[in-house]
PyMOL Python script that loads the backbone (N, CA, C, O; Angstrom):
from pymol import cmd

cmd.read_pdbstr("""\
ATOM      1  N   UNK A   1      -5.779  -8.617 -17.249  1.00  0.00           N
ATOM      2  CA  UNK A   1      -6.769  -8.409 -16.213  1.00  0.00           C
ATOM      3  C   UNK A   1      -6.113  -8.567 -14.844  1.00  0.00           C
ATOM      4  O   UNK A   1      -5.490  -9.563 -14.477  1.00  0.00           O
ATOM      5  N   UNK A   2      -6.326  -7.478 -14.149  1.00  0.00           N
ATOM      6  CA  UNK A   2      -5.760  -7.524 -12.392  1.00  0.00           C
ATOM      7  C   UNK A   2      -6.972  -8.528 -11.746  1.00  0.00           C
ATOM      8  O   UNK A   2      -8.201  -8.473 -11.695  1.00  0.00           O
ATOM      9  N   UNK A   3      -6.005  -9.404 -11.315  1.00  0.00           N
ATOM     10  CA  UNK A   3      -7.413 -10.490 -10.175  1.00  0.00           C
ATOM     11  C   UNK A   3      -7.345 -10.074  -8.484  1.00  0.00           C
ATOM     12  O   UNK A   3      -6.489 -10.193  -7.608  1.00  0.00           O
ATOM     13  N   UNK A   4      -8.761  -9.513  -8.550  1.00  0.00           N
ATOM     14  CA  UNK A   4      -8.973  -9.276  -7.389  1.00  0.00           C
ATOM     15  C   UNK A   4      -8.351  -9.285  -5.865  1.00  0.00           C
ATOM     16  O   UNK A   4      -8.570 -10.362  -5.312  1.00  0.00           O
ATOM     17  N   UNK A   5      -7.899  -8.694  -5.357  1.00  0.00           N
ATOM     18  CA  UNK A   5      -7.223  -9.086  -3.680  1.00  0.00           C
ATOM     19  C   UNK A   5      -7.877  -8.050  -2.547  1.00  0.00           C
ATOM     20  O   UNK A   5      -8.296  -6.900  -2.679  1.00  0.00           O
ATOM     21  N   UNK A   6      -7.810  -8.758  -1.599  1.00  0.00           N
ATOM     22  CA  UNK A   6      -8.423  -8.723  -0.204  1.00  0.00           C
ATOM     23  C   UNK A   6      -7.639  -7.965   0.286  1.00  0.00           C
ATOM     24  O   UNK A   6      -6.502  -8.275  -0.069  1.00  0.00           O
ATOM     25  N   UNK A   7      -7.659  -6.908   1.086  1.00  0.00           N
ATOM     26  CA  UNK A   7      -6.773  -6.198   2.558  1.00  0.00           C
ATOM     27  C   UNK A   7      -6.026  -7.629   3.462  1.00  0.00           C
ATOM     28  O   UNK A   7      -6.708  -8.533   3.945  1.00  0.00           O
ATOM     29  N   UNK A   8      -4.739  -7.570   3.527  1.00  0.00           N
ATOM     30  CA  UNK A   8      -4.729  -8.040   4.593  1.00  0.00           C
ATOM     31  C   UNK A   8      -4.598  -8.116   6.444  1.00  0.00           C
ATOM     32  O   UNK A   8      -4.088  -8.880   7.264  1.00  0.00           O
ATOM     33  N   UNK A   9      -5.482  -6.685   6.472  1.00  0.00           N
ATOM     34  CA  UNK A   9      -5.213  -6.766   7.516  1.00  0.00           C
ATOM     35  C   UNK A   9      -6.226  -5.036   7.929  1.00  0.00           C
ATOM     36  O   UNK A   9      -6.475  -4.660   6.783  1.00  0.00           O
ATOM     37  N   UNK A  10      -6.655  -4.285   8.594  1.00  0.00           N
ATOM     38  CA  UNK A  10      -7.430  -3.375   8.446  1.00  0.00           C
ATOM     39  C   UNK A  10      -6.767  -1.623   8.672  1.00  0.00           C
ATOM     40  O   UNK A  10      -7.213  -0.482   8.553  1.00  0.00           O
ATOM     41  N   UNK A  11      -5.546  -2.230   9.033  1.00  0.00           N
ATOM     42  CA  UNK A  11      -4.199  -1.241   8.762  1.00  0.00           C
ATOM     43  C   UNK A  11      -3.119  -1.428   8.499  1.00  0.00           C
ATOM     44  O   UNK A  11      -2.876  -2.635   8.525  1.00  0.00           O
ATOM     45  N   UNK A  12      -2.080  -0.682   8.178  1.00  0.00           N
ATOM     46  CA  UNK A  12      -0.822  -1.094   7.877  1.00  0.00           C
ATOM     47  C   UNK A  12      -0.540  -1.854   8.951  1.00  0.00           C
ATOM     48  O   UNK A  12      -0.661  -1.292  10.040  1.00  0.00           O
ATOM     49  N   UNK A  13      -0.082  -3.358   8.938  1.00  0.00           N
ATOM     50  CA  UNK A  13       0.577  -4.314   8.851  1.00  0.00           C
ATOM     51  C   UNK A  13       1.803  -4.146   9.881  1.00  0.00           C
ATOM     52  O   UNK A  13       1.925  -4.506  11.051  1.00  0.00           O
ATOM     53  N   UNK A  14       2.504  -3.588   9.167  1.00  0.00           N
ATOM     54  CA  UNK A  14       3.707  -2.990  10.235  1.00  0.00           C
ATOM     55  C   UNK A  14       3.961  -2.019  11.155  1.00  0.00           C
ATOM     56  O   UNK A  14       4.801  -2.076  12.052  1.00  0.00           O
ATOM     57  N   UNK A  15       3.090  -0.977  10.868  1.00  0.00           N
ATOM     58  CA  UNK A  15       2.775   0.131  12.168  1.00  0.00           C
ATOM     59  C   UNK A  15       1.721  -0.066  13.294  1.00  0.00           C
ATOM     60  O   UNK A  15       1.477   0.718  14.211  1.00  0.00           O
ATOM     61  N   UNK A  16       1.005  -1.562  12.976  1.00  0.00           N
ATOM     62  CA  UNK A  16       0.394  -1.973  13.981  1.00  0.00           C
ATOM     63  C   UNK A  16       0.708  -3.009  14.844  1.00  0.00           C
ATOM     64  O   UNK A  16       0.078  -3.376  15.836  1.00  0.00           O
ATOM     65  N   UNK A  17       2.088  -3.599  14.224  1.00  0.00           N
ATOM     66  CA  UNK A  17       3.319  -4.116  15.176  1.00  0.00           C
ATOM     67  C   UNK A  17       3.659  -3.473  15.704  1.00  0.00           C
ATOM     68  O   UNK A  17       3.594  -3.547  16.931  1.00  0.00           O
ATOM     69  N   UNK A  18       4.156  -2.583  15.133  1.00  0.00           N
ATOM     70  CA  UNK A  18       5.345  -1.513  15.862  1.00  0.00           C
ATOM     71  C   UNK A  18       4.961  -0.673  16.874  1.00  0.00           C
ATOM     72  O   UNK A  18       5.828  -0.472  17.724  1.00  0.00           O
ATOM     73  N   UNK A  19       3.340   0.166  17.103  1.00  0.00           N
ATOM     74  CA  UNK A  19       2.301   0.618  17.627  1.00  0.00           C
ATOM     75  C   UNK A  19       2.645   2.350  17.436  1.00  0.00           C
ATOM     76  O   UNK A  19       2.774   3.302  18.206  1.00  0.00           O
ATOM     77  N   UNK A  20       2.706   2.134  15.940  1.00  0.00           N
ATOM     78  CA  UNK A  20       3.128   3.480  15.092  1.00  0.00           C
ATOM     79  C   UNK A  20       1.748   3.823  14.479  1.00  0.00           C
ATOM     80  O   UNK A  20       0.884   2.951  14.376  1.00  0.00           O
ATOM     81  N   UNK A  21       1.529   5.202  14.038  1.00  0.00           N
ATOM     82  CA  UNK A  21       0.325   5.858  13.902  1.00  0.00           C
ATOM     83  C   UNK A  21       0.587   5.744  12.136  1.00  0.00           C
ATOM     84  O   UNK A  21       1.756   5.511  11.831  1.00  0.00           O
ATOM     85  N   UNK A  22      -0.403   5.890  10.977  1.00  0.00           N
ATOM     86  CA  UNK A  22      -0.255   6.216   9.633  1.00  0.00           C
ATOM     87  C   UNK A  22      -1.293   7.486   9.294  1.00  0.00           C
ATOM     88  O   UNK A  22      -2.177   7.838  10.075  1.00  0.00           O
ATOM     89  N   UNK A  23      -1.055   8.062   8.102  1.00  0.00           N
ATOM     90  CA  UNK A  23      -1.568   9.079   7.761  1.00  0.00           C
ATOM     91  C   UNK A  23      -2.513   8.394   6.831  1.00  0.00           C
ATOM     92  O   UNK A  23      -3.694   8.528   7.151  1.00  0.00           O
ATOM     93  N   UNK A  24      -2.279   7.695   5.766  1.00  0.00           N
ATOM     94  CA  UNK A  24      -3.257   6.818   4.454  1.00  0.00           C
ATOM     95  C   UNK A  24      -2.654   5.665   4.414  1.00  0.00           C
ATOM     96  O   UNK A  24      -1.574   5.421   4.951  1.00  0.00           O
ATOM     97  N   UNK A  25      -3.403   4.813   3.700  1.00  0.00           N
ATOM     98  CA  UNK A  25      -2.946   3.416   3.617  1.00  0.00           C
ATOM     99  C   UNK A  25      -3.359   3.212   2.057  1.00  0.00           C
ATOM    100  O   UNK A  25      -4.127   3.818   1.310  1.00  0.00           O
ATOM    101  N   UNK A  26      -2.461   2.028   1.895  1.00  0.00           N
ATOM    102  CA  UNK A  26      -2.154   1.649   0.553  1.00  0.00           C
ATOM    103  C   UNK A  26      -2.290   0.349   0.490  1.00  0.00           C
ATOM    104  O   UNK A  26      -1.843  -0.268   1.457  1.00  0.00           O
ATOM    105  N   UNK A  27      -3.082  -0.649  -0.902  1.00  0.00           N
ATOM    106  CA  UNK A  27      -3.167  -1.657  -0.783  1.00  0.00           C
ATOM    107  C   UNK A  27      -2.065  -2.421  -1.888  1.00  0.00           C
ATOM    108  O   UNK A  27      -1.855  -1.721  -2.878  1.00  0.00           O
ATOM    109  N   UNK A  28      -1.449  -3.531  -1.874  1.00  0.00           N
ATOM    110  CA  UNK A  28      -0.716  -3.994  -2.783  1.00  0.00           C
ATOM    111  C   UNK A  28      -1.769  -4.945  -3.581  1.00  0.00           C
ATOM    112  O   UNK A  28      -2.628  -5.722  -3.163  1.00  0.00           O
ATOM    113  N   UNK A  29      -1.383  -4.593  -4.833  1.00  0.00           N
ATOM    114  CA  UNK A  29      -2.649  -5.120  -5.914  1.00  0.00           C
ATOM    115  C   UNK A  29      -1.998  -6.228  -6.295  1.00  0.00           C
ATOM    116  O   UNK A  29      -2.494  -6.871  -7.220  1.00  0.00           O
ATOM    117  N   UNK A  30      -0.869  -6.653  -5.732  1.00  0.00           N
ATOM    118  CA  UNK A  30      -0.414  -8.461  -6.313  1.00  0.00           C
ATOM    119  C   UNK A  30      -1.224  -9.335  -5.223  1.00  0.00           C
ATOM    120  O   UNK A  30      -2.066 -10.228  -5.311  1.00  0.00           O
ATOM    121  N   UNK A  31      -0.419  -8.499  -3.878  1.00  0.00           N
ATOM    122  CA  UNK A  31      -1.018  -9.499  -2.565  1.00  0.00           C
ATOM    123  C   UNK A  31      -1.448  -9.601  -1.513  1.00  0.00           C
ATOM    124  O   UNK A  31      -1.377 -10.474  -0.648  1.00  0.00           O
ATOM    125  N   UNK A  32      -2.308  -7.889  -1.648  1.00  0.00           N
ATOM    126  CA  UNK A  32      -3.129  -7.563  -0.530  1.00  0.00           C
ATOM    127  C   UNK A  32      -2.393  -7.393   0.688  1.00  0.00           C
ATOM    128  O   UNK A  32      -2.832  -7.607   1.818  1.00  0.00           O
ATOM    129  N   UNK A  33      -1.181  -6.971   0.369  1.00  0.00           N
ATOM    130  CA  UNK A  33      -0.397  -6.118   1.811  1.00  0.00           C
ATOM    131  C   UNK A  33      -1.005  -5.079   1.912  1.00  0.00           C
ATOM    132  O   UNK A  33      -1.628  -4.581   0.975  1.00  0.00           O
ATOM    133  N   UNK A  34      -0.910  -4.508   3.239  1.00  0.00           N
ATOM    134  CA  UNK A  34      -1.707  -3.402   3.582  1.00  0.00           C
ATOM    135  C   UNK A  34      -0.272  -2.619   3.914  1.00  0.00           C
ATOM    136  O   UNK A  34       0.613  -3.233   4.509  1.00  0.00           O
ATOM    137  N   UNK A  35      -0.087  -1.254   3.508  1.00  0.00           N
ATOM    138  CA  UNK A  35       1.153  -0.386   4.112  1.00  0.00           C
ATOM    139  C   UNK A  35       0.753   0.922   4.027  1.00  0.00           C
ATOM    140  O   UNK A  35      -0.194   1.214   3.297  1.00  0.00           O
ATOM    141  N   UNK A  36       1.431   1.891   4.774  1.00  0.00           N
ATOM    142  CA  UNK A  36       1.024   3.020   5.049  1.00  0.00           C
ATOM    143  C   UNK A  36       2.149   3.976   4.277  1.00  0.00           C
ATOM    144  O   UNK A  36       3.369   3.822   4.223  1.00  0.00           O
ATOM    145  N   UNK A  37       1.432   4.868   3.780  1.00  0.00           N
ATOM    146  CA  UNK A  37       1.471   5.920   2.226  1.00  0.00           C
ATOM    147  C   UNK A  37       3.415   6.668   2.943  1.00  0.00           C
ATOM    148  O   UNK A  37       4.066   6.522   3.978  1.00  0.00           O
ATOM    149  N   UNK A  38       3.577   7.341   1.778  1.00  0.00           N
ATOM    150  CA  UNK A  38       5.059   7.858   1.849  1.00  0.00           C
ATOM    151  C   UNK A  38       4.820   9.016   2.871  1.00  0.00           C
ATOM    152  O   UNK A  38       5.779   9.354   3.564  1.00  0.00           O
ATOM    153  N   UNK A  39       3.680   9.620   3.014  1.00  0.00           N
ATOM    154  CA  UNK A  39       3.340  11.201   4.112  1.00  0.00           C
ATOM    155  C   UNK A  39       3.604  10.131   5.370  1.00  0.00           C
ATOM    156  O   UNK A  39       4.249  10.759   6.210  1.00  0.00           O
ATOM    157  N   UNK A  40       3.424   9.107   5.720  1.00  0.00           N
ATOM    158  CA  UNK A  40       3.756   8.508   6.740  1.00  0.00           C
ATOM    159  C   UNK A  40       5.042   8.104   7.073  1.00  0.00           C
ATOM    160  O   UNK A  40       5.790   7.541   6.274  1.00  0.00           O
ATOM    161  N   UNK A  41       5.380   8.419   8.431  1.00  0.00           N
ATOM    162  CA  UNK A  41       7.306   8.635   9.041  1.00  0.00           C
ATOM    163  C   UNK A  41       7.353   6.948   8.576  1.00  0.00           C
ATOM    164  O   UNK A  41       8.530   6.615   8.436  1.00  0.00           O
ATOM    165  N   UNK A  42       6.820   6.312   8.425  1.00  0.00           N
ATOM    166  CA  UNK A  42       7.525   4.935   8.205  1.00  0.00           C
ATOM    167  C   UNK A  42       7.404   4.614   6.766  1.00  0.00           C
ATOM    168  O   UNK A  42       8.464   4.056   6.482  1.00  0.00           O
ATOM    169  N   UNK A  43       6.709   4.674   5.783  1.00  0.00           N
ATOM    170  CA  UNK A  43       6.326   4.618   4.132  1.00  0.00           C
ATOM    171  C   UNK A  43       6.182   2.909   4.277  1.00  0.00           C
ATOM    172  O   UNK A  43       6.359   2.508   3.127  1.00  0.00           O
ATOM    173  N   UNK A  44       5.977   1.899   5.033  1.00  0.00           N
ATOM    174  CA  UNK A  44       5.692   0.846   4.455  1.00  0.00           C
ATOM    175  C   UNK A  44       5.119   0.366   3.235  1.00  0.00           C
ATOM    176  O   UNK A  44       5.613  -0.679   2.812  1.00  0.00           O
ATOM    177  N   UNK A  45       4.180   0.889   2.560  1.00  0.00           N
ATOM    178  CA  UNK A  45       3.560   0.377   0.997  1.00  0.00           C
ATOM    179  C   UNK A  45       5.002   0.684   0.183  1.00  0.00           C
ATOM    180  O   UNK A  45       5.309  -0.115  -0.702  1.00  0.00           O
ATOM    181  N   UNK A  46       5.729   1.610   0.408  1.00  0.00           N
ATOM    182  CA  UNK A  46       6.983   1.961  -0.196  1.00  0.00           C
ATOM    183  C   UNK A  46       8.310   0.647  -0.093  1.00  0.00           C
ATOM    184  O   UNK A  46       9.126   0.266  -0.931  1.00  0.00           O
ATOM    185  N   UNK A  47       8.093   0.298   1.082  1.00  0.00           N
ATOM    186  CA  UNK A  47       9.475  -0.543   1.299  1.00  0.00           C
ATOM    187  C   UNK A  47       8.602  -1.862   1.492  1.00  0.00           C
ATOM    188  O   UNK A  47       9.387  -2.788   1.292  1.00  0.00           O
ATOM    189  N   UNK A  48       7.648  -2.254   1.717  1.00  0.00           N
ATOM    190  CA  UNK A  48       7.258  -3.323   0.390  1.00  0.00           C
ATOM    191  C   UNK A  48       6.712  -3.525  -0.950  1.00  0.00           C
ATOM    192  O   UNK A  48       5.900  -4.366  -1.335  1.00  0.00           O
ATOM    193  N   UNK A  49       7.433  -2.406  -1.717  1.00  0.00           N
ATOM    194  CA  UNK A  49       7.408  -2.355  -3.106  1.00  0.00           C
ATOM    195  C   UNK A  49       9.260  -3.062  -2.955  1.00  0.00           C
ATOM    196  O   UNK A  49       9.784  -4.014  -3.534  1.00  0.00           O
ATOM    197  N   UNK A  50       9.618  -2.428  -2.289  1.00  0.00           N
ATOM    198  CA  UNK A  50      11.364  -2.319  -2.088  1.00  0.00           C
ATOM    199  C   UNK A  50      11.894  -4.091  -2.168  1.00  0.00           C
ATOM    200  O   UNK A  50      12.774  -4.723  -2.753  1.00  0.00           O
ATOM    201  N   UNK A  51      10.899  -4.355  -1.314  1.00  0.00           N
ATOM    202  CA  UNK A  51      11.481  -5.541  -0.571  1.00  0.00           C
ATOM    203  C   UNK A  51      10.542  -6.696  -1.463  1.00  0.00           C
ATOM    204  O   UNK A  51      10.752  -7.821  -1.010  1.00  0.00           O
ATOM    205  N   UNK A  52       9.738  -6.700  -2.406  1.00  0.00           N
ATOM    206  CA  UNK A  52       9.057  -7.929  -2.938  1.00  0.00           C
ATOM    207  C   UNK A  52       8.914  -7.678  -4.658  1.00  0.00           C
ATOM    208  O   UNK A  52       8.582  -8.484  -5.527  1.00  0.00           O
ATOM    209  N   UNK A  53       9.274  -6.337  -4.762  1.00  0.00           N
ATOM    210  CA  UNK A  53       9.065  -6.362  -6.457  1.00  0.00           C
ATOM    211  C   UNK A  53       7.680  -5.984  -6.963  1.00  0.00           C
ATOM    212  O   UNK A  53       7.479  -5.500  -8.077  1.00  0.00           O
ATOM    213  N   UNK A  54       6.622  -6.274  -5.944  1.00  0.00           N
ATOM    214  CA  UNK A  54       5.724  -6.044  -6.393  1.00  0.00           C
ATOM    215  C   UNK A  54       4.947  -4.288  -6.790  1.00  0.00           C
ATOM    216  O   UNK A  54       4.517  -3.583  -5.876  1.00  0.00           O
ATOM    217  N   UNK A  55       4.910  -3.918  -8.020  1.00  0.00           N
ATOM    218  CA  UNK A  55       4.950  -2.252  -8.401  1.00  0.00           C
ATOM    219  C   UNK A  55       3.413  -1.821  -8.309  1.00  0.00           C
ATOM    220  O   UNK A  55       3.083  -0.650  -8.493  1.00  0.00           O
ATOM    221  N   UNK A  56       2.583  -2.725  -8.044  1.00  0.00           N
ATOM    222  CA  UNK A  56       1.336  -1.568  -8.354  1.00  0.00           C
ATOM    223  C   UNK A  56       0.896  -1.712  -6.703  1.00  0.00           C
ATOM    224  O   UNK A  56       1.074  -2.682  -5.966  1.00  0.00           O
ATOM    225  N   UNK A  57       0.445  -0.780  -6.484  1.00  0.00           N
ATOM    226  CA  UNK A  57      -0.620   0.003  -5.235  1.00  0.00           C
ATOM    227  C   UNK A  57      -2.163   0.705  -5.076  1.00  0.00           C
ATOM    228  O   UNK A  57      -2.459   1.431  -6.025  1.00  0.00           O
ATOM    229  N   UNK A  58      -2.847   0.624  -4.356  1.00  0.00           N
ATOM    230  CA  UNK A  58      -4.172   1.336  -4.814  1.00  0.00           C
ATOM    231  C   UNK A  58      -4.714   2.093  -3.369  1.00  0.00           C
ATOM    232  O   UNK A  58      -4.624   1.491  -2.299  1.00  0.00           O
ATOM    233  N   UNK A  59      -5.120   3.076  -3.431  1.00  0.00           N
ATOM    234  CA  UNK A  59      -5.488   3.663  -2.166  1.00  0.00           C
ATOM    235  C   UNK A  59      -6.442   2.909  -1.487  1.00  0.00           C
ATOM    236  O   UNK A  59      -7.401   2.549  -2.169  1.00  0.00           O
ATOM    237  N   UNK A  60      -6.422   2.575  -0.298  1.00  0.00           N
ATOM    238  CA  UNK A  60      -7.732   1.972   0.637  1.00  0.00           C
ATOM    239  C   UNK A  60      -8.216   3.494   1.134  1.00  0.00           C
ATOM    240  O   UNK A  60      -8.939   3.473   2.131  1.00  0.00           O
ATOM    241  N   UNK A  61      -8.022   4.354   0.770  1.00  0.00           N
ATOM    242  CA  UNK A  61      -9.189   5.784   1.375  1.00  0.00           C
ATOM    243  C   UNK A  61     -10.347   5.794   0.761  1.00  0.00           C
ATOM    244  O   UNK A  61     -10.516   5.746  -0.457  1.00  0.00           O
ATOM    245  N   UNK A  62     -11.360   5.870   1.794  1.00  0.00           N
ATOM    246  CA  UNK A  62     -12.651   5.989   1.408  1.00  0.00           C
ATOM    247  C   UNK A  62     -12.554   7.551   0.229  1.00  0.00           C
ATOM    248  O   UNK A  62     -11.795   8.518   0.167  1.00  0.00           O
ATOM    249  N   UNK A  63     -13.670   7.129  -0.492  1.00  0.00           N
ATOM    250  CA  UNK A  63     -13.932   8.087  -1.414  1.00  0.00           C
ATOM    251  C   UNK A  63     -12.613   8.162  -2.972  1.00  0.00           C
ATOM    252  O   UNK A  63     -12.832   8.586  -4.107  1.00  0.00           O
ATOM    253  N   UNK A  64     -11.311   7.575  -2.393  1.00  0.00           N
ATOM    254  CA  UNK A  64     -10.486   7.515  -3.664  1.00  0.00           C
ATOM    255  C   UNK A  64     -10.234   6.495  -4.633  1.00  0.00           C
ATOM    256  O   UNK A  64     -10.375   5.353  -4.195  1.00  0.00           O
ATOM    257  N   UNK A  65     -10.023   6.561  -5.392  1.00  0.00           N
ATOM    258  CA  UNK A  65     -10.155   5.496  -6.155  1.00  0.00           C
ATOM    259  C   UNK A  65      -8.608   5.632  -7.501  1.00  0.00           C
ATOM    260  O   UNK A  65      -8.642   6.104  -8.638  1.00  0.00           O
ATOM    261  N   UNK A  66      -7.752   5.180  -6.948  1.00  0.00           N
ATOM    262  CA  UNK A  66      -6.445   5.652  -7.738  1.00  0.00           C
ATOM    263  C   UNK A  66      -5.614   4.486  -7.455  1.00  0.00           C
ATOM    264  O   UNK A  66      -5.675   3.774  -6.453  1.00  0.00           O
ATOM    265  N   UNK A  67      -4.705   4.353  -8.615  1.00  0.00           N
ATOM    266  CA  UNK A  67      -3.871   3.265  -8.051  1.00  0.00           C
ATOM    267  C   UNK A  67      -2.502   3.827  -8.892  1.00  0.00           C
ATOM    268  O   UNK A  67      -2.522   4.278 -10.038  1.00  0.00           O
ATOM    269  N   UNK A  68      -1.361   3.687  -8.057  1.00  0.00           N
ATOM    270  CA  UNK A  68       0.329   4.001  -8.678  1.00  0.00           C
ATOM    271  C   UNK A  68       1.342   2.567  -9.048  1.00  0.00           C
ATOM    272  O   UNK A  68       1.483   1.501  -8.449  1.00  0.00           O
ATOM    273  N   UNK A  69       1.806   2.989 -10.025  1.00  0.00           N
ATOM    274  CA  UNK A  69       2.773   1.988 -10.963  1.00  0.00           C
ATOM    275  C   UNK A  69       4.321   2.412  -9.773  1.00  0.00           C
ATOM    276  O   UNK A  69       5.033   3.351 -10.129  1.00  0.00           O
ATOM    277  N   UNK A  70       4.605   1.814  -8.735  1.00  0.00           N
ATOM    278  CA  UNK A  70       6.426   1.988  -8.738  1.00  0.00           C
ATOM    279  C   UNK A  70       7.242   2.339  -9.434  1.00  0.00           C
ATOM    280  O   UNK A  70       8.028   3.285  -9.492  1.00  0.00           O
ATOM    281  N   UNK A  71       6.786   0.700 -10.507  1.00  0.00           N
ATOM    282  CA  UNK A  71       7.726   0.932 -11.391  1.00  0.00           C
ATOM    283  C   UNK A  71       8.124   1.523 -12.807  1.00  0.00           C
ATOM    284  O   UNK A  71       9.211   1.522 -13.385  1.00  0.00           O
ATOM    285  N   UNK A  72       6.514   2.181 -13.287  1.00  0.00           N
ATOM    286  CA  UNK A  72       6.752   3.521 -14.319  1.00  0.00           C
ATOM    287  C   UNK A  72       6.320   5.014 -13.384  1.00  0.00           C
ATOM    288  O   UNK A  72       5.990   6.069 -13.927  1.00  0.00           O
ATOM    289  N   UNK A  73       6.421   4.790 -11.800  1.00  0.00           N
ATOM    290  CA  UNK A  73       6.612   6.043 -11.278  1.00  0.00           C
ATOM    291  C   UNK A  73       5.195   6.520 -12.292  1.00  0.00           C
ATOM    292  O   UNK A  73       5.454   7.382 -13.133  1.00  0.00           O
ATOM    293  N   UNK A  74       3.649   5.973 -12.245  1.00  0.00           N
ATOM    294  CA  UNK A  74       2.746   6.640 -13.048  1.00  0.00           C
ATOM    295  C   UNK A  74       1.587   6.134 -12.332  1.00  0.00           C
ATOM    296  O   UNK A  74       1.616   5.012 -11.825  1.00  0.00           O
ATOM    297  N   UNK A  75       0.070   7.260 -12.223  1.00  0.00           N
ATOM    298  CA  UNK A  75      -0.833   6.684 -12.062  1.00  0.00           C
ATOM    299  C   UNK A  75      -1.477   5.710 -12.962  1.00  0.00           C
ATOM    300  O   UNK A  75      -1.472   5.830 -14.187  1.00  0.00           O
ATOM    301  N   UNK A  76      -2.145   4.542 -12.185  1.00  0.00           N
ATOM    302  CA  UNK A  76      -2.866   3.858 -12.928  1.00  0.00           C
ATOM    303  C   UNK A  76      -4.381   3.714 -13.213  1.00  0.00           C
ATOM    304  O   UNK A  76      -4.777   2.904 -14.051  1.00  0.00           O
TER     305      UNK A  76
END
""", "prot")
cmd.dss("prot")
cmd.show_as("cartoon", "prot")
cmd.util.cbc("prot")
cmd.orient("prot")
């Protein structure tokens, strides 16, 4: 069973440091990082898969409902 996690934050995380724009956002289903999708010039949900190990993701877009494995490269 996946236990529940929160957004942390109401956009990617790092492009709202940086004061960089995203195309979609992605939630991390271990720990509620918020990062912005690979169509985005920066891929953060990507390079914190990179940087923490953690493989699953789930779209925060309204209306979708999908989530990707990293690490079998598969929807979940």
């Amino acid at each position: 069973m996946i236990r529940p996690v929160f957004p942390s934050a109401a956009g990617c995380e790092e492009c709202i440091a940086m004061g960089e724009q995203w195309v979609h956002l992605r939630i991390c289903l271990t720990c509620g990082h918020v990062g912005c999708c690979d169509t985005s010039n920066n891929k953060h949900a990507s390079a914190h898969y990179e940087n923490t190990g953690h493989p699953l993701i789930a779209s925060l877009e309204p209306g979708e409902n999908w989530g990707w494995c990293y690490s079998d490269e598969e929807y979940v």
